[in-house]
FILO-669663 format. One record per residue: x, y, z of N, C-alpha, C, O in turn. Coordinates in steps of 0.001 Angstrom, whole numbers, padded with zeros to 6 digits, always signed. Example, Ala and Ser with C-alpha at 12.3 -4.5 7.8 and 13.67 -1.06 7.14 Angstrom:
BEGIN
+013190-005690+007800+012300-004500+007800+013200-003300+007800+014236-003319+008465/+012850-002250+007080+013670-001060+007140+012900+000030+007870+013409+001138+008039/
// end
This chain:
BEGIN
+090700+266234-100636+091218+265693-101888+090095+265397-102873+090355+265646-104050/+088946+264931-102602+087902+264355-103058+086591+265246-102790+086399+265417-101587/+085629+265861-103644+084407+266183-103438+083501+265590-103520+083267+265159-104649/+082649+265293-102561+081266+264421-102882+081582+262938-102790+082595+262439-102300/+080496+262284-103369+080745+260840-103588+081628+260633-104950+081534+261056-106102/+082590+259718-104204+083363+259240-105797+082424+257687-106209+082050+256847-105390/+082220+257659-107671+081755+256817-108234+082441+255507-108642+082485+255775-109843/+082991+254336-108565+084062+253951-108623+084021+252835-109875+084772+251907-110173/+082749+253382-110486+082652+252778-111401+083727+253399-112831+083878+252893-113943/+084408+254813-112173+084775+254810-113317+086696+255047-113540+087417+255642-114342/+086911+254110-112199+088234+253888-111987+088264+252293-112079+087308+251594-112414/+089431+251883-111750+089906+250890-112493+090143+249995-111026+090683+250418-110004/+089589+248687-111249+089788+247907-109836+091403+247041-109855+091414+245914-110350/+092458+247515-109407+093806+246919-109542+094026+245728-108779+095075+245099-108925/+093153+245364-107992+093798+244373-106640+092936+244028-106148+091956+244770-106211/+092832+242990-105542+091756+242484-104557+091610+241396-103529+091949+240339-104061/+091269+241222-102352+091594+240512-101572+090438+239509-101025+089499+239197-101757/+090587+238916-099409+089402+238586-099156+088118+239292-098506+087008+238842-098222/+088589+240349-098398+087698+241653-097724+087790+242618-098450+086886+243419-098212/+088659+243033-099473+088704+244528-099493+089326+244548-101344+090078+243734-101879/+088609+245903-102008+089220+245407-103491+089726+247520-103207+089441+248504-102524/+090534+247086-104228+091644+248280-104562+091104+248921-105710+090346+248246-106407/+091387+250287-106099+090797+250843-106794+091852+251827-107527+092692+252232-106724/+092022+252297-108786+093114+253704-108804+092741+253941-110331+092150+253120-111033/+093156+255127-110708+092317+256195-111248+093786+256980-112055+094833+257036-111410/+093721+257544-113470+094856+257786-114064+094832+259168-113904+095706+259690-114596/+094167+259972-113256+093971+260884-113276+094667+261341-111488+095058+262415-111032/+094578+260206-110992+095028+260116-109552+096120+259465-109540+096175+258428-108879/+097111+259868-110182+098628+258407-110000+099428+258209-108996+100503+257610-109004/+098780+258826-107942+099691+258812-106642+099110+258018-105225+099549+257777-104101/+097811+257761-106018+096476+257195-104746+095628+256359-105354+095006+256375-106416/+095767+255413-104190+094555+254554-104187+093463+254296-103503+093718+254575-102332/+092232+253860-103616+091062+253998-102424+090799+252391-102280+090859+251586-103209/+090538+252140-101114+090313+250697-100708+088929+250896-099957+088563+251681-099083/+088347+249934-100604+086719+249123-100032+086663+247867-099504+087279+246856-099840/+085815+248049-098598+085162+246465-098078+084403+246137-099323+083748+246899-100033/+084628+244808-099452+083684+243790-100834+082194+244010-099978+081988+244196-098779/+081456+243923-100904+079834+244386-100230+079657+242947-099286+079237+242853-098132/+080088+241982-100118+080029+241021-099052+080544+240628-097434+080374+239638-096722/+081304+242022-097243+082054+241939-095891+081297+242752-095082+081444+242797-093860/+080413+243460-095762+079656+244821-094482+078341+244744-094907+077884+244447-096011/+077790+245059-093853+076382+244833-093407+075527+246303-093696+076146+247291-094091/+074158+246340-093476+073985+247677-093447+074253+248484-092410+073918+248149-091274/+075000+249851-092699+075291+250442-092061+077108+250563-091709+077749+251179-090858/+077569+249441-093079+078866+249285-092303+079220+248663-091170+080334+248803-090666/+078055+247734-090557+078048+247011-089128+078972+245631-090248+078906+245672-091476/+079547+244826-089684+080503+243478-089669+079566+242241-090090+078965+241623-089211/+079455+241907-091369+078575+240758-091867+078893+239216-091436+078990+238674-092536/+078965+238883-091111+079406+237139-090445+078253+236344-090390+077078+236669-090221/+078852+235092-090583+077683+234102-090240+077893+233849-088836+076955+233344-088219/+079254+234187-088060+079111+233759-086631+079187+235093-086143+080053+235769-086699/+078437+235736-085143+078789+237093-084681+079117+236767-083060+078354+236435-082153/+080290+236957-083071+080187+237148-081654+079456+237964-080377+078815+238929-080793/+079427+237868-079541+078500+238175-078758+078739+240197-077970+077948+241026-077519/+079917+240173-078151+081168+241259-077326+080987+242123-079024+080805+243333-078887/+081013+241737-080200+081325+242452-081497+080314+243219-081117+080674+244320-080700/+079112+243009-081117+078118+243704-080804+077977+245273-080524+077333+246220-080977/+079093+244990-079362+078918+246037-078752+080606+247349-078679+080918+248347-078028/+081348+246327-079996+082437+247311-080656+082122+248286-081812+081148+248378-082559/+083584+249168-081681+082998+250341-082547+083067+249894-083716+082850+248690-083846/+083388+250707-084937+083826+250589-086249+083645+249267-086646+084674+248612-086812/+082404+248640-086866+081776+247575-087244+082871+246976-088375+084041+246907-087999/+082579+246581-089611+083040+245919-090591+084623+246829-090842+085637+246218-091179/+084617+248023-090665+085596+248722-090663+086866+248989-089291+087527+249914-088818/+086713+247947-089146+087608+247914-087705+088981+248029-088234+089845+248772-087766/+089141+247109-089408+090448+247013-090333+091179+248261-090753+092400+248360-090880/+090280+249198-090950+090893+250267-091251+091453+251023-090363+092517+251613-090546/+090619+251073-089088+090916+251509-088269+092167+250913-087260+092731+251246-086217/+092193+250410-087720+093911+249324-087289+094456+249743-087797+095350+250147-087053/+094718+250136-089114+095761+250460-090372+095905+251625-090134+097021+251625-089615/+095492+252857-090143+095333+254147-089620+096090+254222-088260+097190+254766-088348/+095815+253893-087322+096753+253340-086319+098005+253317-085833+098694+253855-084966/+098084+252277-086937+099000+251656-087418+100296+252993-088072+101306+253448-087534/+099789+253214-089146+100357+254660-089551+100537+255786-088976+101442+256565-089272/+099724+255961-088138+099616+257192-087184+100814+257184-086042+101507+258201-086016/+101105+256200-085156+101574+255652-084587+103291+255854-085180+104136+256435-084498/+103579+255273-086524+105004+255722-087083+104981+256828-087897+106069+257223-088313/+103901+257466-088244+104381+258632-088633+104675+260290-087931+105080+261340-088430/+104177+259830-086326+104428+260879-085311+105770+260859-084853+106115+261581-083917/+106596+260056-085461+107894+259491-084687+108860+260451-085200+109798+260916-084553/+108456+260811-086850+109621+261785-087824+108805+262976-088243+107597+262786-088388/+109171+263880-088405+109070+264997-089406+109627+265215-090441+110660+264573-090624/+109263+266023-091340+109441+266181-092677+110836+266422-092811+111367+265878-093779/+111774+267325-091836+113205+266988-091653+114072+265897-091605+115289+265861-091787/+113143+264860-091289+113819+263781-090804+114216+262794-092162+115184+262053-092333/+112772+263184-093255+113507+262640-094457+113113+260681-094476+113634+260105-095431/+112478+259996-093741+112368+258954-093296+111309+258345-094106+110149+258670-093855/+111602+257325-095242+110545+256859-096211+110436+255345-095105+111336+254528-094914/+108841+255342-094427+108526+254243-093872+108394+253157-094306+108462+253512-095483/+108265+252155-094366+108051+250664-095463+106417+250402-095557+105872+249353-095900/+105922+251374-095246+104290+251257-095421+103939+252172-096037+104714+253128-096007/+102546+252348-096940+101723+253820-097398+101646+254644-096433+101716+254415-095226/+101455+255917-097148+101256+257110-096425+099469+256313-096475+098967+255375-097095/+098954+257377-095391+097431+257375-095499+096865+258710-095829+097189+259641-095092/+095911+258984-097025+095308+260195-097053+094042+261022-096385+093612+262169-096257/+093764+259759-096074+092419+260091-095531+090970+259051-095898+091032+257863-096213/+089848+259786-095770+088863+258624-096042+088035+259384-097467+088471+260432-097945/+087096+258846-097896+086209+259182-099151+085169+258370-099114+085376+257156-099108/+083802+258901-099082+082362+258259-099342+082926+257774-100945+083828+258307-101591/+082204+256772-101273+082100+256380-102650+080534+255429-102602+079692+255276-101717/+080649+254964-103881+079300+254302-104014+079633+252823-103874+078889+252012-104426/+080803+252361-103107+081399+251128-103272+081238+251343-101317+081727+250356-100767/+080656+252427-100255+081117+252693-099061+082007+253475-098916+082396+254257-099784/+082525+253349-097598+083382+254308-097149+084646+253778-097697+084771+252554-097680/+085701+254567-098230+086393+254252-098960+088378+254637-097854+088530+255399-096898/+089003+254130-098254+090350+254417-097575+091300+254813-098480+091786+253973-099237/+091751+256336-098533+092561+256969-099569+094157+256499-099270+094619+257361-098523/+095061+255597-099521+096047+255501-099166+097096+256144-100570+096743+256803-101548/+098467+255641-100177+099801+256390-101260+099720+254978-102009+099668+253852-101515/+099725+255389-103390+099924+254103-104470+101624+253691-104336+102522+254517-104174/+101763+252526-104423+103309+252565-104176+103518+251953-105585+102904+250922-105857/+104224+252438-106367+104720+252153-107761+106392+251612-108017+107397+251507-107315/+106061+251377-109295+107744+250797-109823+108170+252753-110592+107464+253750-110742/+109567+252466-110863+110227+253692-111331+109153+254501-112318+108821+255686-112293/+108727+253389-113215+108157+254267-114452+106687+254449-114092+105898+254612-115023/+106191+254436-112717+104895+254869-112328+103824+253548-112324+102746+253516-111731/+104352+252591-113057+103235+251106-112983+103104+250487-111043+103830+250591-110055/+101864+249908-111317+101869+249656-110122+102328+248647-109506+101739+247623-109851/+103220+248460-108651+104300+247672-108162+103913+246250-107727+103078+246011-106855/+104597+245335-108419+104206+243622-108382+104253+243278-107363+105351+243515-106858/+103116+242473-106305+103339+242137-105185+104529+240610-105307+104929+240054-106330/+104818+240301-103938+105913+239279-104221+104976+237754-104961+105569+236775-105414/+103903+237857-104931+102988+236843-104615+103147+236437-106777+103606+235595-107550/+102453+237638-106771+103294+237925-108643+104425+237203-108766+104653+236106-109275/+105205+238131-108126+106959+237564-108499+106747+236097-108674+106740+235695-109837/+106542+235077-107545+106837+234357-106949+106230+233937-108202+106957+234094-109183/+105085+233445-108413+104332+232801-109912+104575+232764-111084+104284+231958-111967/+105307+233975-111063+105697+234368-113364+107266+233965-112695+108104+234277-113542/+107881+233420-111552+109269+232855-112191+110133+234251-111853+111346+234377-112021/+109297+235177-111383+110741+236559-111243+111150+236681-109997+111742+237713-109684/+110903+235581-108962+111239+236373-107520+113117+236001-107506+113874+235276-108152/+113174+236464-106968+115049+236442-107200+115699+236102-105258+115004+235982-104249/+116991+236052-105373+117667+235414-103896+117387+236626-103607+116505+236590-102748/+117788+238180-103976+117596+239426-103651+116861+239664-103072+117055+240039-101916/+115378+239531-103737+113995+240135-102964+113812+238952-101868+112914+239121-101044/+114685+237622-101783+114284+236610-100230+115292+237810-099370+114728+238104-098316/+116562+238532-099542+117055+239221-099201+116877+240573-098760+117573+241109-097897/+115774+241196-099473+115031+242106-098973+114206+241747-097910+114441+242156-096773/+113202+240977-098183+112259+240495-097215+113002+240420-096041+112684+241322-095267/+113760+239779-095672+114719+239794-094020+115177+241404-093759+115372+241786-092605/+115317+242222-094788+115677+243228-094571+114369+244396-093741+114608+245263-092901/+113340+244110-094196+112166+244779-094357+111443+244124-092909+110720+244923-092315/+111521+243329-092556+111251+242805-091003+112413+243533-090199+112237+244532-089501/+113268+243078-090339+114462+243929-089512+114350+245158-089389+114995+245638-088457/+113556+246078-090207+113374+247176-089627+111477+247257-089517+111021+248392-089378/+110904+246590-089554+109931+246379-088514+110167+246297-087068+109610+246877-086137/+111418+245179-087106+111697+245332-085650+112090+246937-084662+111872+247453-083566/+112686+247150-085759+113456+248246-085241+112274+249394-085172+112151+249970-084090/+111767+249609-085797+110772+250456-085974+109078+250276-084711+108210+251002-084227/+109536+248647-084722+108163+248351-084092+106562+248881-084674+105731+249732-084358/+106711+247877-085643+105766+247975-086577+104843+246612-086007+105301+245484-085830/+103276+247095-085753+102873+245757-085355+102021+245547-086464+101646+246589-087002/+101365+243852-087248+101445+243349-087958+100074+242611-087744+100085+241838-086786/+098797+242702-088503+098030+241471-087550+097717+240653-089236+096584+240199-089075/+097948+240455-089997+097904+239480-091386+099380+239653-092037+100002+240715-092016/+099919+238252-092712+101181+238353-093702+100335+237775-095170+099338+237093-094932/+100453+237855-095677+100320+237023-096992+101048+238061-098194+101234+239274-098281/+101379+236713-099162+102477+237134-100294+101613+238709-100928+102288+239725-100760/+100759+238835-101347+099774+239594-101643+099922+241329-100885+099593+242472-101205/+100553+240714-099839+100651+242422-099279+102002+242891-099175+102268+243896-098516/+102590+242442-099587+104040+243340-099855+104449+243533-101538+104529+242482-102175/+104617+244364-102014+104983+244730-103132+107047+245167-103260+107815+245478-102349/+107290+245013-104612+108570+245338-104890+108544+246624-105737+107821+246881-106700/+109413+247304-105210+109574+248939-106104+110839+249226-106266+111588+248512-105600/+111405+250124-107002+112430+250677-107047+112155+252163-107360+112826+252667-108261/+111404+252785-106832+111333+254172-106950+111768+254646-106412+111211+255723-106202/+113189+254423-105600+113965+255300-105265+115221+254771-105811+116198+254811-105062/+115359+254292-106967+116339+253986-107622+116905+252844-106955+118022+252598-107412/+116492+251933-105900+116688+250472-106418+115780+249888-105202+115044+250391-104354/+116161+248701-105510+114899+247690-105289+114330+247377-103794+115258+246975-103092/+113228+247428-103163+113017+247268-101940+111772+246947-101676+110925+247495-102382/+111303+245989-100611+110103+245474-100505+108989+246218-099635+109455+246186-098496/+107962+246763-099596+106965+247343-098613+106070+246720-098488+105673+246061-099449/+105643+246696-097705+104142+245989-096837+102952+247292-097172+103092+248443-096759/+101973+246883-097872+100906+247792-098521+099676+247463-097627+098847+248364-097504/+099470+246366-097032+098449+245621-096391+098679+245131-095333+099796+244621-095244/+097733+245056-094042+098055+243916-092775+098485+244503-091622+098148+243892-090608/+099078+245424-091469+099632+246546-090637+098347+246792-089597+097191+246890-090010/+098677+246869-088342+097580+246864-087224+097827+246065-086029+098310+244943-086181/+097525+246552-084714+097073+245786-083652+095978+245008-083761+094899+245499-084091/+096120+243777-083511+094233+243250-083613+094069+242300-082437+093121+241533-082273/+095121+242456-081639+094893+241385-080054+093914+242355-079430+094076+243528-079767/+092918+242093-078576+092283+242670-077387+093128+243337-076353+092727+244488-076182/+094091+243054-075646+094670+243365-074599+095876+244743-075557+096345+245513-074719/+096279+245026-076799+097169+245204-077386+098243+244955-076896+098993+245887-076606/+098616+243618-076668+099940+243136-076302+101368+243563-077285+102469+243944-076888/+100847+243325-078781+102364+243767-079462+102710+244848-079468+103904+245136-079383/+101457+246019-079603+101856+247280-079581+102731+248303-078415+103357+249360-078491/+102208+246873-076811+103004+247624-075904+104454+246856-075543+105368+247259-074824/+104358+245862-076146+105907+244973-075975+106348+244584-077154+106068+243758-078023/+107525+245853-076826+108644+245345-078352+109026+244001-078327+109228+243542-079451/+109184+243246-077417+109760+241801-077370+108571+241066-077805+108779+240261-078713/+107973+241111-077586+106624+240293-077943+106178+240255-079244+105951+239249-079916/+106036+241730-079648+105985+242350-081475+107179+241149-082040+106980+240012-082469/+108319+241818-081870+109571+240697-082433+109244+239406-082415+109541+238754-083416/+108794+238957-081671+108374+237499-081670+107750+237174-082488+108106+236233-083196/+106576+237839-082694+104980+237639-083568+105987+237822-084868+106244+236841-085567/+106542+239119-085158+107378+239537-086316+107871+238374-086904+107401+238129-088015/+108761+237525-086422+109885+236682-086655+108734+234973-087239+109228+234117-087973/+107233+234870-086683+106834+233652-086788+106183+234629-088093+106257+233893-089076/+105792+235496-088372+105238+236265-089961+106322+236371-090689+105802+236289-091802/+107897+236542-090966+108418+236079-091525+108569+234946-092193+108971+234855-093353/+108180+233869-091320+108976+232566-091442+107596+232060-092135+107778+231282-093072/+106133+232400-091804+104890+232455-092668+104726+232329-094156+104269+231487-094930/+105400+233751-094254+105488+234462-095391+106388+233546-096329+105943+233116-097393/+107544+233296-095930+108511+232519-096627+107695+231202-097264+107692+230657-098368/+106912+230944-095822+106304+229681-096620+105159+229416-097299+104700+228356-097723/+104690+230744-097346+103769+230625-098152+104179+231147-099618+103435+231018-100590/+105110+231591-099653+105836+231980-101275+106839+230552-101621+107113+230401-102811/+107180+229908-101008+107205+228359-101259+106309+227725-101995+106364+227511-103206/+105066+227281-100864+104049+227072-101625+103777+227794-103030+104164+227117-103983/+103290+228820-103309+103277+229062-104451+104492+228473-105989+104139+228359-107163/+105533+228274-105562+106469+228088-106455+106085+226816-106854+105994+226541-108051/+105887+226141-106119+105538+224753-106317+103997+224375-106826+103549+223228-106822/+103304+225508-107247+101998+225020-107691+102566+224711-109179+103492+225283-109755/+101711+223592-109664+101266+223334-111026+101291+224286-111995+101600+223810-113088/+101038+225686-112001+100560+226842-113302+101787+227932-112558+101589+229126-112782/+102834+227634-111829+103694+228527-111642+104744+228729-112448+105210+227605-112635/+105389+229521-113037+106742+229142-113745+107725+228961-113025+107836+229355-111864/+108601+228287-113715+110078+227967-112945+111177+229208-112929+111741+229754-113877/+111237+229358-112052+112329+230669-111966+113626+230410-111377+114357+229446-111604/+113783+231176-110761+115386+231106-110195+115548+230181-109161+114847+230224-108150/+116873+228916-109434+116616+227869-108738+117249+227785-107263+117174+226846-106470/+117962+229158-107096+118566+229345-105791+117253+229651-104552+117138+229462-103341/+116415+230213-105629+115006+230638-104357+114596+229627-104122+114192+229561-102961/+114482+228687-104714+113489+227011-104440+114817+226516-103653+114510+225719-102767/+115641+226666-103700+116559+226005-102594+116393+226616-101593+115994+225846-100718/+116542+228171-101053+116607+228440-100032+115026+228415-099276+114826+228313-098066/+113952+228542-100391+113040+228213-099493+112353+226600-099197+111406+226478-098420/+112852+225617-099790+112622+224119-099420+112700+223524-098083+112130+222483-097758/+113496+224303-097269+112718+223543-096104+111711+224241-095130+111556+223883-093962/+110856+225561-095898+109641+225814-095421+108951+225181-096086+107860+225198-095517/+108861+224428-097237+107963+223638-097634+108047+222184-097237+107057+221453-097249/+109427+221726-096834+109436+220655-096169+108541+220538-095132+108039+219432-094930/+108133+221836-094167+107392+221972-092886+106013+221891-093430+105139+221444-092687/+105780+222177-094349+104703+222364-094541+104186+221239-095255+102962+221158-095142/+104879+220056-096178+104159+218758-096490+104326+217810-094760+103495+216986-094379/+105222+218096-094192+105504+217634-092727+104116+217694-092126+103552+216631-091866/+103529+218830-091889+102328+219487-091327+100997+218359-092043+100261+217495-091567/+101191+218889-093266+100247+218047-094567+100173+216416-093948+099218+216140-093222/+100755+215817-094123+101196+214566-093507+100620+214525-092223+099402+214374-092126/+101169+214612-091451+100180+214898-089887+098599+215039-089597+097812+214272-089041/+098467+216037-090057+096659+216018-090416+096051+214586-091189+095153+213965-090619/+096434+214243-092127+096194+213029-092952+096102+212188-092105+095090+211487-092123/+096984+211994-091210+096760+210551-090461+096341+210749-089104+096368+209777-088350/+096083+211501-088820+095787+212122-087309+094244+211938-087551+093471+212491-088333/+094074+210960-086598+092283+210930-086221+091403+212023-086405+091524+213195-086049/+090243+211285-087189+089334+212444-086834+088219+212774-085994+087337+211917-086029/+088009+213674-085312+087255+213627-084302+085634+213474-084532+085004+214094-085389/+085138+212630-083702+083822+211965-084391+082655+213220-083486+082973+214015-082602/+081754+213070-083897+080547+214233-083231+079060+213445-083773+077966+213945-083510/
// end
């Protein structure tokens, strides 16, 4: 897809996280390339930390282990269908990889709204006041066929699922987080177990798009969503509370 080193100075940075910033290009409207922040990789692409464990040492794909989860991850459900089968997964396609001057770079599928813009994560929604009972309605929908699918999961945050309607109506995908990351790969070999993990990243997720509604610089939006999600935030000043008065341990 790509010759040589891509320069990425002269695409446009759309997104960004705590490891990894997003990149996309108008000339490319179907793809995006994802980097480790220089601050996450070492030379060589080895894993930058102030604590290194002792066992990392001696794993592969240093700072890039993430990707290599995600890849995986994809690989894993996209051997399941063929092009007959017609089966739009709730994750990016993956294209492949690309040297750039930002590192090794990860070519994934841009997932867009109808008119080609790039699709608001819920985390958006949730802040400008647009998340709706619908998209809390999607979201249950979009785990449910995780389950079904057995999709394993090792990060949730509002930030990695986006809303699209490019197939003419509205539905939520997971763009980010997708991966085994236990040692033993326990979720990947037990569907019951996956479901489990699945069902406590739901209930995560919910509450962390709670939280957001309730910050200070959020707008007020639709008041059925602050109802249905209030008693994940109940758990969570519950939690708040607890720590506060719970001793602290002296050293």
């Amino acid at each position: 897809m790509f010759d040589g080193r891509i320069e990425l100075s002269g695409w446009d940075q759309c997104a960004r996280g705590h490891q990894r910033s997003i990149f996309a290009h108008q000339l490319y409207p179907n793809v995006l390339i994802k980097v480790l922040k220089q601050e996450s990789r070492g030379e060589g692409g080895t894993r930058r930390s102030k604590k290194v464990r002792f066992l990392n040492r001696f794993k592969r794909f240093g700072a890039y282990r993430t990707f290599q989860r995600e890849v995986d991850e994809f690989l894993e459900q996209a051997r399941k269908f063929s092009l007959a089968d017609d089966v739009e997964l709730p994750i990016p396609r993956i294209f492949g990889f690309a040297h750039t001057d930002h590192g090794l770079g990860l070519v994934v599928e841009k997932i867009t709204t109808g008119d080609g813009a790039l699709a608001p994560t819920l985390g958006d929604l949730a802040f400008s006041g647009r998340l709706t009972a619908g998209h809390l309605k999607m979201i249950d929908e979009l785990f449910e066929r995780f389950c079904r699918l057995h999709i394993v999961m090792m990060d949730v945050n509002p930030g990695n699922f986006v809303v699209t309607d490019r197939r003419g109506f509205e539905e939520v995908i997971c763009v980010d987080g997708t991966g085994e990351k236990s040692l033993l790969r326990l979720f990947a070999l037990s569907r019951r177990a996956n479901e489990a993990k699945l069902g406590r990243m739901h209930a995560k997720l919910l509450t962390k798009l709670a939280r957001i509604l309730i910050h200070p610089a959020a707008v007020c939006g639709d008041g059925s969503v602050r109802a249905a999600l209030e008693p994940y935030q109940r758990q969570t000043d519950q939690r708040a509370r607890l720590r506060a008065i719970s001793p602290q341990r002296a050293f």
